[in-house]
DRENPA-3360 file (N, C-alpha, C; in nm, 2 decimals, always signed):
BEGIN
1 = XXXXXXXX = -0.88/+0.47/+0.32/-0.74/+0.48/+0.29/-0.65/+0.50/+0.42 ~ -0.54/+0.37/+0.43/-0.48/+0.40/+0.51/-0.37/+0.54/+0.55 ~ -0.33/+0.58/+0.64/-0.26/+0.71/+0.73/-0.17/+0.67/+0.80 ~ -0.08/+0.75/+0.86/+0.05/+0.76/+0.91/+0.05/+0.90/+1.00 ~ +0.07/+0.88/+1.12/+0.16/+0.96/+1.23/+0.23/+0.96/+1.26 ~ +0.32/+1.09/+1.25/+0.43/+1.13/+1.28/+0.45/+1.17/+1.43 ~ +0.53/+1.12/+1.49/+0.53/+1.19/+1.62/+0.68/+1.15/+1.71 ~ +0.68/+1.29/+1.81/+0.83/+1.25/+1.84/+0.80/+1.32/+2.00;
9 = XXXXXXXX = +0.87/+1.21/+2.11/+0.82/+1.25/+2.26/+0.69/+1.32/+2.27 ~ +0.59/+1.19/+2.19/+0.46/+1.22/+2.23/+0.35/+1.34/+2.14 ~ +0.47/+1.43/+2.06/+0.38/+1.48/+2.01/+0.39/+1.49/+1.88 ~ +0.26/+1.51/+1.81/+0.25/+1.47/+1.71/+0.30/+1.57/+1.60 ~ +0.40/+1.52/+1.49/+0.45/+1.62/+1.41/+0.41/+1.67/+1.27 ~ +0.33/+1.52/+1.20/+0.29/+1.51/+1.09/+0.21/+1.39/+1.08 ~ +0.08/+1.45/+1.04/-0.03/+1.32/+0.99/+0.00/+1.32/+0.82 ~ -0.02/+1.20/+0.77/-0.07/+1.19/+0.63/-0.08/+1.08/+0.57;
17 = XXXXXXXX = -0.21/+1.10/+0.48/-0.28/+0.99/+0.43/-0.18/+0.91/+0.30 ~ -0.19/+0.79/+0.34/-0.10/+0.70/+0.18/-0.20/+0.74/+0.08 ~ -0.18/+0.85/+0.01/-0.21/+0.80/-0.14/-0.13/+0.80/-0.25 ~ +0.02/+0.82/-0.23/+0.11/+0.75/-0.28/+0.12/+0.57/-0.30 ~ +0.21/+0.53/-0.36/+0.24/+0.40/-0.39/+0.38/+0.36/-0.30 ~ +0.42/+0.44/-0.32/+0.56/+0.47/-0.21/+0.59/+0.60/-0.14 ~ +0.63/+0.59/+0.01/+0.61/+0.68/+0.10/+0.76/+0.65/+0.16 ~ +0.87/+0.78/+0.09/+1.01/+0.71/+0.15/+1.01/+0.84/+0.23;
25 = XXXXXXXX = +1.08/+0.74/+0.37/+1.13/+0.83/+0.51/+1.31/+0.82/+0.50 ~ +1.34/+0.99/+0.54/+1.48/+0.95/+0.53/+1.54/+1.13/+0.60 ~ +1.63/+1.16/+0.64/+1.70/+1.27/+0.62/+1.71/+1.37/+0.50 ~ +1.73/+1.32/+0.41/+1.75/+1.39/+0.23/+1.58/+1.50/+0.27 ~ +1.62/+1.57/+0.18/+1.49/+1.68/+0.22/+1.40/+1.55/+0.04 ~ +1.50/+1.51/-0.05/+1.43/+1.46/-0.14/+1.27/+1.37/-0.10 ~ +1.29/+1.30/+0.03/+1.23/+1.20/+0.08/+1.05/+1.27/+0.08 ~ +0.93/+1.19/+0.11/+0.77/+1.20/+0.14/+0.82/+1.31/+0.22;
33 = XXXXXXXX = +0.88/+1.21/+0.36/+0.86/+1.26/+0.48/+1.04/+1.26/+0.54 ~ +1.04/+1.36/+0.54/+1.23/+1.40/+0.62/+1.21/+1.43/+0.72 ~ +1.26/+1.34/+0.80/+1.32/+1.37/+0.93/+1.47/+1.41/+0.98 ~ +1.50/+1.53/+1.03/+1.62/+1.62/+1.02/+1.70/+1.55/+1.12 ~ +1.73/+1.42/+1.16/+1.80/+1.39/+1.26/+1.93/+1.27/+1.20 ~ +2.09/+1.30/+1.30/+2.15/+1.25/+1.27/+2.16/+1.07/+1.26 ~ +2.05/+1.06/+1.37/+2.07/+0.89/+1.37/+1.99/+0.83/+1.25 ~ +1.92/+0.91/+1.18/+1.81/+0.85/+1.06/+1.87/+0.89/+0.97;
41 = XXXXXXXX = +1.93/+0.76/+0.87/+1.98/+0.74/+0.73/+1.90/+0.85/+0.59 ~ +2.00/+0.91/+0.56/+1.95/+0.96/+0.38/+1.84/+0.95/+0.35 ~ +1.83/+0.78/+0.32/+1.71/+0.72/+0.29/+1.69/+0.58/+0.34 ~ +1.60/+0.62/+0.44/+1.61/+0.54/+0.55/+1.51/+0.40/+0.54 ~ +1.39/+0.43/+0.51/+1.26/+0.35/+0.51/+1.16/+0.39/+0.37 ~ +1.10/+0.25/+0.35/+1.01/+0.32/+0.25/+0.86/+0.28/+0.31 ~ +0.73/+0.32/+0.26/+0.60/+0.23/+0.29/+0.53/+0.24/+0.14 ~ +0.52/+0.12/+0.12/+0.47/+0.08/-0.03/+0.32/+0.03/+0.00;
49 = XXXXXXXX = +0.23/+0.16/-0.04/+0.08/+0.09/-0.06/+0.01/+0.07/-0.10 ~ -0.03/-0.05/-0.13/-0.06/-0.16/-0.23/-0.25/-0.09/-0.23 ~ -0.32/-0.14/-0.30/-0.47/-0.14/-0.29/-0.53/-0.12/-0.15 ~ -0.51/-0.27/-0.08/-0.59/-0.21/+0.05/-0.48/-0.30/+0.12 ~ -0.34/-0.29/+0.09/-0.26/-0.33/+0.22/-0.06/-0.24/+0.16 ~ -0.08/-0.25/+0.28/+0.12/-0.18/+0.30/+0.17/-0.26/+0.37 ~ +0.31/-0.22/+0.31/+0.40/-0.28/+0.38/+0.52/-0.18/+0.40 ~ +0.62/-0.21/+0.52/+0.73/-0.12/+0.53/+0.86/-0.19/+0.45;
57 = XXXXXXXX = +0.95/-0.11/+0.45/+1.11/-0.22/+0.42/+1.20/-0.10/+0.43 ~ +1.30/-0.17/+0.55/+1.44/-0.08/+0.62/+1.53/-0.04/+0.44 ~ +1.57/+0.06/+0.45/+1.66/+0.08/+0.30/+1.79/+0.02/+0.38 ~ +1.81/-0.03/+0.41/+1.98/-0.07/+0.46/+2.02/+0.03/+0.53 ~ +1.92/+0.07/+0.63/+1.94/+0.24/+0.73/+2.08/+0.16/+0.81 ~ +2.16/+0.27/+0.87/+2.26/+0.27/+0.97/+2.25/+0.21/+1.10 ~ +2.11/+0.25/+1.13/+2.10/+0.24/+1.27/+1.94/+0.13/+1.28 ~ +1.86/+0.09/+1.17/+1.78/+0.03/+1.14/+1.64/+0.07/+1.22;
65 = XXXXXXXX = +1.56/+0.01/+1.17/+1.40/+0.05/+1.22/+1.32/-0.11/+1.26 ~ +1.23/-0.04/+1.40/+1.20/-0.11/+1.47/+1.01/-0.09/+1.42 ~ +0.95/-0.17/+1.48/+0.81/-0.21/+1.42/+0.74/-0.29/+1.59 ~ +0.69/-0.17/+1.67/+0.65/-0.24/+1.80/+0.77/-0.33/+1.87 ~ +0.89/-0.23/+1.91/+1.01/-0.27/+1.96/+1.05/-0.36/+1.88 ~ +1.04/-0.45/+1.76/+1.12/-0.55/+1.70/+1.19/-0.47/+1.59 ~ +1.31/-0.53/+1.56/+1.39/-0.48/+1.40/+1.32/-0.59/+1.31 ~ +1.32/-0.50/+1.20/+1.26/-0.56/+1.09/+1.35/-0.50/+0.96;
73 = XXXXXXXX = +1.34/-0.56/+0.88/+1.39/-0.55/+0.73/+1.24/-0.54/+0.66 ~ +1.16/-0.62/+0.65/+1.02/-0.57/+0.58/+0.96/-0.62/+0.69 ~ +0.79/-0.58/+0.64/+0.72/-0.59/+0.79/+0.59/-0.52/+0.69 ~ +0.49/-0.63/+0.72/+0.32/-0.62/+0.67/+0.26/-0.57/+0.76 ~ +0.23/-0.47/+0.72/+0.20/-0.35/+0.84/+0.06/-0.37/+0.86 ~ +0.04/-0.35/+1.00/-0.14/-0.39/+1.05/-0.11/-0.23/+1.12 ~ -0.30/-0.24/+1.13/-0.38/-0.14/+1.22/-0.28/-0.14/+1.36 ~ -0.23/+0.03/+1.37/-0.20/+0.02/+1.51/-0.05/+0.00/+1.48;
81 = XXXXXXXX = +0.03/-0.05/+1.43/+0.16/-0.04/+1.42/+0.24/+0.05/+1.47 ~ +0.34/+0.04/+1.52/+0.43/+0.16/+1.56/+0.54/+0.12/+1.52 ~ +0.60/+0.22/+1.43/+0.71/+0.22/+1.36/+0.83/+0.32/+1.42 ~ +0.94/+0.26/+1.46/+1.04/+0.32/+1.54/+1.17/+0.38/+1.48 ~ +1.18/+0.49/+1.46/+1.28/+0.54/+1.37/+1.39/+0.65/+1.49 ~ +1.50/+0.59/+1.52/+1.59/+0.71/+1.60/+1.45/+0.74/+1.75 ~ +1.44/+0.86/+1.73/+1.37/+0.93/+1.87/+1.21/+0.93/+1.83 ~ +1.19/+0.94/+1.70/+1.04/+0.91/+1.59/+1.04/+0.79/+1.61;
89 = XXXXXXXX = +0.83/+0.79/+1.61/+0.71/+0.70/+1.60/+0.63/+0.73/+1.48 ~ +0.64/+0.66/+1.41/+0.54/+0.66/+1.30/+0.39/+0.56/+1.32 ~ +0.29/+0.59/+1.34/+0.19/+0.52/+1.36/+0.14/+0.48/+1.26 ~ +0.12/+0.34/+1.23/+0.02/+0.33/+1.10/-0.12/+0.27/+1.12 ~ -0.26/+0.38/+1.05/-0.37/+0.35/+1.08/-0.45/+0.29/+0.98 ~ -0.44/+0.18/+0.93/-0.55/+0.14/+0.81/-0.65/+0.23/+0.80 ~ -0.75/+0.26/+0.67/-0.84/+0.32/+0.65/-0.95/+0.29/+0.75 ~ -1.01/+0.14/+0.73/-1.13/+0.07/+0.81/-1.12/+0.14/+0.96;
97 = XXXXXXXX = -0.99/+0.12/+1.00/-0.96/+0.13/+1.15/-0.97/+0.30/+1.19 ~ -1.02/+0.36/+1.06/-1.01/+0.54/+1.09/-1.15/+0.56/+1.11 ~ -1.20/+0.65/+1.26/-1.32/+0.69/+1.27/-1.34/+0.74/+1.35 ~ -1.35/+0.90/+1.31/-1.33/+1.02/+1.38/-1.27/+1.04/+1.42 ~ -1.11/+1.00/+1.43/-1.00/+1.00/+1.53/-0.99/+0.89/+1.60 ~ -1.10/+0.80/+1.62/-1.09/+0.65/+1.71/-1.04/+0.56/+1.64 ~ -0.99/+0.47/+1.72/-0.93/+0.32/+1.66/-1.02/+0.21/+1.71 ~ -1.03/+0.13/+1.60/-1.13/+0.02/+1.64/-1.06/-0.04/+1.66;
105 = XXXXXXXX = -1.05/-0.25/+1.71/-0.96/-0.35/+1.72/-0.85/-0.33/+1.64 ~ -0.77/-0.39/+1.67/-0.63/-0.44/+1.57/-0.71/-0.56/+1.47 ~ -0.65/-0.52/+1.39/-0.66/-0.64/+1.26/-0.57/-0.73/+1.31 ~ -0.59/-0.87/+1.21/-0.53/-0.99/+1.22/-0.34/-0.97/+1.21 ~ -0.31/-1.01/+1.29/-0.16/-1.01/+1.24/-0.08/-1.11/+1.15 ~ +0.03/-1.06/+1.17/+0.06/-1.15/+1.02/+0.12/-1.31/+1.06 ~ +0.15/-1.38/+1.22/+0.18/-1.48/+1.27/+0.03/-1.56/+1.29 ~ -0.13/-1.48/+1.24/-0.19/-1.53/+1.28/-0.23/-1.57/+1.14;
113 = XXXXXXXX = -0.20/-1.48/+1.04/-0.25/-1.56/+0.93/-0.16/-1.67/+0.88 ~ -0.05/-1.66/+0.86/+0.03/-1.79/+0.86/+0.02/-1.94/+0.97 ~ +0.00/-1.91/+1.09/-0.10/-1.97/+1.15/-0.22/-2.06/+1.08 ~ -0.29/-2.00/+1.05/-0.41/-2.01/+0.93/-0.40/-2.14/+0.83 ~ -0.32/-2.11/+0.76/-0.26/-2.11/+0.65/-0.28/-2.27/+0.66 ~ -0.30/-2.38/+0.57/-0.31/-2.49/+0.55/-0.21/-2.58/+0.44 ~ -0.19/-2.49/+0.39/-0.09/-2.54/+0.24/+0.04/-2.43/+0.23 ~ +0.10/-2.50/+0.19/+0.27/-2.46/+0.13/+0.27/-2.40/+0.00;
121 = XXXXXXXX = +0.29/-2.26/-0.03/+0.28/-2.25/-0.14/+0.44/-2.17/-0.14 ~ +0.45/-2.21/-0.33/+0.62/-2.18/-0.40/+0.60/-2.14/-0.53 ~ +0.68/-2.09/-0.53/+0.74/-2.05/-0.66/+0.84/-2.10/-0.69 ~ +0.82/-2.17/-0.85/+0.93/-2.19/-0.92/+0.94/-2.18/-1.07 ~ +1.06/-2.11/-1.07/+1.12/-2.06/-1.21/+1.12/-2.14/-1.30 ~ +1.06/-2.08/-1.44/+1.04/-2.19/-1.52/+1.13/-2.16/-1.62 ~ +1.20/-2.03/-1.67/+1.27/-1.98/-1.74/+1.41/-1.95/-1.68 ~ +1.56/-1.94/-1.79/+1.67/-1.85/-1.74/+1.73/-1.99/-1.67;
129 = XXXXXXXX = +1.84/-1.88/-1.58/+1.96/-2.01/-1.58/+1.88/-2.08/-1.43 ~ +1.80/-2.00/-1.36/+1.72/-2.07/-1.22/+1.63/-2.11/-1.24 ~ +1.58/-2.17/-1.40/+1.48/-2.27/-1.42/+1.48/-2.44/-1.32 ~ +1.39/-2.41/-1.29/+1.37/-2.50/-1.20/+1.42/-2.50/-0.97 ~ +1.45/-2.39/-0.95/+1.50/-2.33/-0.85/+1.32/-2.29/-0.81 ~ +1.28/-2.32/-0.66/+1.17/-2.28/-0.57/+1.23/-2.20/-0.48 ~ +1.11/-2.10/-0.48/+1.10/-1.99/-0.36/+1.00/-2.07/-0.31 ~ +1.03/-2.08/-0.11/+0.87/-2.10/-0.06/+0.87/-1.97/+0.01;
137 = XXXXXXXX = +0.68/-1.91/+0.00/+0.65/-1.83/+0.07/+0.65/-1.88/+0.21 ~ +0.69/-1.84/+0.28/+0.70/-1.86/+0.43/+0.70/-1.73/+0.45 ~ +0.65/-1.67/+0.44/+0.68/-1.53/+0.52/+0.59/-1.44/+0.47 ~ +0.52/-1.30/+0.59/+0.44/-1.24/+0.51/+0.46/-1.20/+0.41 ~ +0.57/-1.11/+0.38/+0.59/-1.04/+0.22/+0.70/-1.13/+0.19 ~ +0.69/-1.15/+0.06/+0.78/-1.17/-0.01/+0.78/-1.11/-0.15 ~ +0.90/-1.04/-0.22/+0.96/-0.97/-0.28/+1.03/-1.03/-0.36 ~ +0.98/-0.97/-0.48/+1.03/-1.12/-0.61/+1.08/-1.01/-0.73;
145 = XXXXXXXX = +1.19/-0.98/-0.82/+1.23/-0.90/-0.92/+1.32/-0.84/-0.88 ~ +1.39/-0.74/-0.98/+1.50/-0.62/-0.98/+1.45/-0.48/-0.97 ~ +1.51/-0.43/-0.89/+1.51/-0.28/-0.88/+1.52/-0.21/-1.02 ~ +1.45/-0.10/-1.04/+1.44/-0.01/-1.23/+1.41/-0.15/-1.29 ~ +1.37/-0.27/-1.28/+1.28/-0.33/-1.39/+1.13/-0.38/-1.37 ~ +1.11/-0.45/-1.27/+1.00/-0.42/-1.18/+1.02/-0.57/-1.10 ~ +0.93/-0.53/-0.91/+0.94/-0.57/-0.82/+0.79/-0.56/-0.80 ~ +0.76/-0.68/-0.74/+0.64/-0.71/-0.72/+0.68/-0.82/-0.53;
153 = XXXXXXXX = +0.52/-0.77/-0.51/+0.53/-0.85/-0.39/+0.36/-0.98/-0.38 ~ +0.45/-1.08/-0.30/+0.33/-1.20/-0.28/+0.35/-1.17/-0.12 ~ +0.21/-1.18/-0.06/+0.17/-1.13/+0.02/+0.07/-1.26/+0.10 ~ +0.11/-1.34/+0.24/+0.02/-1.38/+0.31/-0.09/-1.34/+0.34 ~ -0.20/-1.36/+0.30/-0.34/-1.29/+0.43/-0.45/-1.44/+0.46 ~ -0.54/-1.40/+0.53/-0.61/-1.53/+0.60/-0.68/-1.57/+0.52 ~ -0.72/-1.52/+0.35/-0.80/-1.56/+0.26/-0.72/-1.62/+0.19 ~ -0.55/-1.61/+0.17/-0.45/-1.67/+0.07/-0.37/-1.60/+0.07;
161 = XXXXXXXX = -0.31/-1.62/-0.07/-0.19/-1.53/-0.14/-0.21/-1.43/-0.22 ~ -0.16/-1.31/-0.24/-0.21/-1.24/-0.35/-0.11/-1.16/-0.37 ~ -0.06/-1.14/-0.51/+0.04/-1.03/-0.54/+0.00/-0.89/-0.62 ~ +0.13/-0.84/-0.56/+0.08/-0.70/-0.64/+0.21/-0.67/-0.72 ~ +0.19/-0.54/-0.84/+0.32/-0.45/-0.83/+0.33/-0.35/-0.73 ~ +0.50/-0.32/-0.74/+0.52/-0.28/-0.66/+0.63/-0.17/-0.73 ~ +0.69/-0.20/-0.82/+0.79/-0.14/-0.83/+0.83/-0.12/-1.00 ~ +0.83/-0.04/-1.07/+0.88/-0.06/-1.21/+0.78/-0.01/-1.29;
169 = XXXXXXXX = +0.81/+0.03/-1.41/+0.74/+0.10/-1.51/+0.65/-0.02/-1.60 ~ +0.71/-0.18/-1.56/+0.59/-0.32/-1.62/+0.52/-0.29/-1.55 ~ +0.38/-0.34/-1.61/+0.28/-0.41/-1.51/+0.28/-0.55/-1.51 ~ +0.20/-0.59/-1.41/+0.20/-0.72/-1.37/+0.09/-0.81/-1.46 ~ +0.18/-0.90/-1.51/+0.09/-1.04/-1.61/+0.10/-1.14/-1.54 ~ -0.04/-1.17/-1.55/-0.07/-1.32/-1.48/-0.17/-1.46/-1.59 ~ -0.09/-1.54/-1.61/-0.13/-1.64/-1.73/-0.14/-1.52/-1.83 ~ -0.05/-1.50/-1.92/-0.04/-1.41/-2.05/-0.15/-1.29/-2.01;
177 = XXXXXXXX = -0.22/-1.24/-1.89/-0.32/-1.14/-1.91/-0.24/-1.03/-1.85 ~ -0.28/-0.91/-1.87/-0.24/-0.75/-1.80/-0.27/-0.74/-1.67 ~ -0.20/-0.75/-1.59/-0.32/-0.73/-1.44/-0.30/-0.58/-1.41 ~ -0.18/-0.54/-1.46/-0.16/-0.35/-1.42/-0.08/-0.38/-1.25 ~ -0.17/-0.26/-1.20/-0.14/-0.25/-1.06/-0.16/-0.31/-0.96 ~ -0.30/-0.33/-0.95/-0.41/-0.41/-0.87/-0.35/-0.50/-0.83 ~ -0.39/-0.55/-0.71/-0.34/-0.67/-0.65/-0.45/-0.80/-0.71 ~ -0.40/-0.94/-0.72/-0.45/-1.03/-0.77/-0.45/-1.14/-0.71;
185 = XXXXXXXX = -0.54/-1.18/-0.64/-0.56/-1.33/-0.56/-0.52/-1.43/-0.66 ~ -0.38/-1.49/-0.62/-0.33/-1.60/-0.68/-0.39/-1.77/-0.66 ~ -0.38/-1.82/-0.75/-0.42/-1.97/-0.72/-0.36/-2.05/-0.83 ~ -0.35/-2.20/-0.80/-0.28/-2.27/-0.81/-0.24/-2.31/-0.95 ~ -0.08/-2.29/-1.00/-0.07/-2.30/-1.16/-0.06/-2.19/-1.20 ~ -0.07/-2.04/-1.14/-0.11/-1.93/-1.22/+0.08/-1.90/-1.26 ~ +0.06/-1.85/-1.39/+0.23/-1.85/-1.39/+0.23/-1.70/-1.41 ~ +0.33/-1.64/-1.34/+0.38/-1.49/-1.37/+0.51/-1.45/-1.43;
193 = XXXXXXXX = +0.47/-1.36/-1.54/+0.60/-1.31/-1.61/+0.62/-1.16/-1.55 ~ +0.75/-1.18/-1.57/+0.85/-1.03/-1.52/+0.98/-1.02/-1.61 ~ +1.01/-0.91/-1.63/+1.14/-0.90/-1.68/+1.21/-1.03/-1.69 ~ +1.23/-1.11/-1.80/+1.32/-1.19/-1.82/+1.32/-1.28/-1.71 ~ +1.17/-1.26/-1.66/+1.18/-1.45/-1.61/+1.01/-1.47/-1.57 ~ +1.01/-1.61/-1.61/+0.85/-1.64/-1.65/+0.89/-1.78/-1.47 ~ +0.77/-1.73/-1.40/+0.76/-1.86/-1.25/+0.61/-1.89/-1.24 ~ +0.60/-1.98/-1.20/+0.44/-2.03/-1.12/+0.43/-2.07/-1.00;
201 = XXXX = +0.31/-2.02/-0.96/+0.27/-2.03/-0.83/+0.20/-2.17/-0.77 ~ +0.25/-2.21/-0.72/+0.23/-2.33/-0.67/+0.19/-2.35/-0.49 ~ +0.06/-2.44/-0.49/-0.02/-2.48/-0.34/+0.05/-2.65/-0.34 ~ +0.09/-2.71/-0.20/+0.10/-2.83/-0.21/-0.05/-2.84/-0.14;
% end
């Protein structure tokens, strides 16, 4: 199970393990984890953890968050990440990569799986007025649904594509079946329903 370090000029302020689904960082005392500082937003960041992978995504912070000096808006978080918030580091440690306090290699990153990647895969709407409208995944996460109905994410890795839920009181159906929570290695033709809109996943 992956973990998260808290730390600010080096020292460390809070460890803790994702066993949440979502892990929101923000000022609000409401938040996981509150950090009492003026440059960090309300509700600043979230980390959504999937089965055996996370991801981050900026809430529309003020002052925005950095991921190993870059700004990001989402960001498929590997072993070893440093997440930059105001004067806070958030470290993120995949489970595999935890042992005894040591870090083994960095995992694959996400330029190297797309790299990888041999085929073009889309989505397109088969229902509603954006019937016939394609998403292409190009990018590590992608983020598909409405907020309070449910949000799911399709996810690059070096084996394929795979989605999860992510968000909402549905679970996720894939060809008319239940999939729940669990993430689901997608393949070609599989169609997915969501709130008031039915798409399929498509490999060229």
């Amino acid at each position: 199970m992956a973990k998260i370090i808290l730390s600010k000029d080096g020292k460390v302020v809070l460890e803790m393990t994702l066993r949440k689904e979502r892990v929101t960082i923000g000022r609000r005392p409401h938040n996981d984890i509150v950090i009492n500082d003026p440059a960090v937003s309300a509700e600043h960041a979230v980390i959504v953890a999937l089965e055996l992978d996370s991801f981050l995504e900026d809430l529309n912070s003020t002052n925005g968050t950095k991921v190993n000096g870059q700004p990001v808006k989402k960001h498929f978080l590997q072993n070893e990440d440093v997440i930059e918030l105001a004067q806070y580091r958030i470290t993120y440690l995949e489970g595999s990569h935890v042992r005894d306090g040591n870090l083994t290699d960095r995992a694959t990153k996400p330029e190297d799986a797309s790299s990888g990647a041999s085929q073009v895969a889309r989505i397109r709407m088969l229902t509603g007025a954006s019937a016939g409208r394609e998403i292409i995944l190009n990018k590590p996460i992608t983020t598909i649904g409405k907020p309070a109905w449910q949000i799911v994410a399709i996810m690059l890795q070096p084996q394929g594509y795979s989605i999860a839920h992510v968000e909402g009181e549905n679970c996720l159906m894939i060809n008319d079946v239940l999939i729940g929570v669990k993430s689901y290695q997608l393949a070609h033709g599989d169609v997915i329903d969501l709130p008031g809109a039915r798409m399929q996943f498509l490999l060229d």
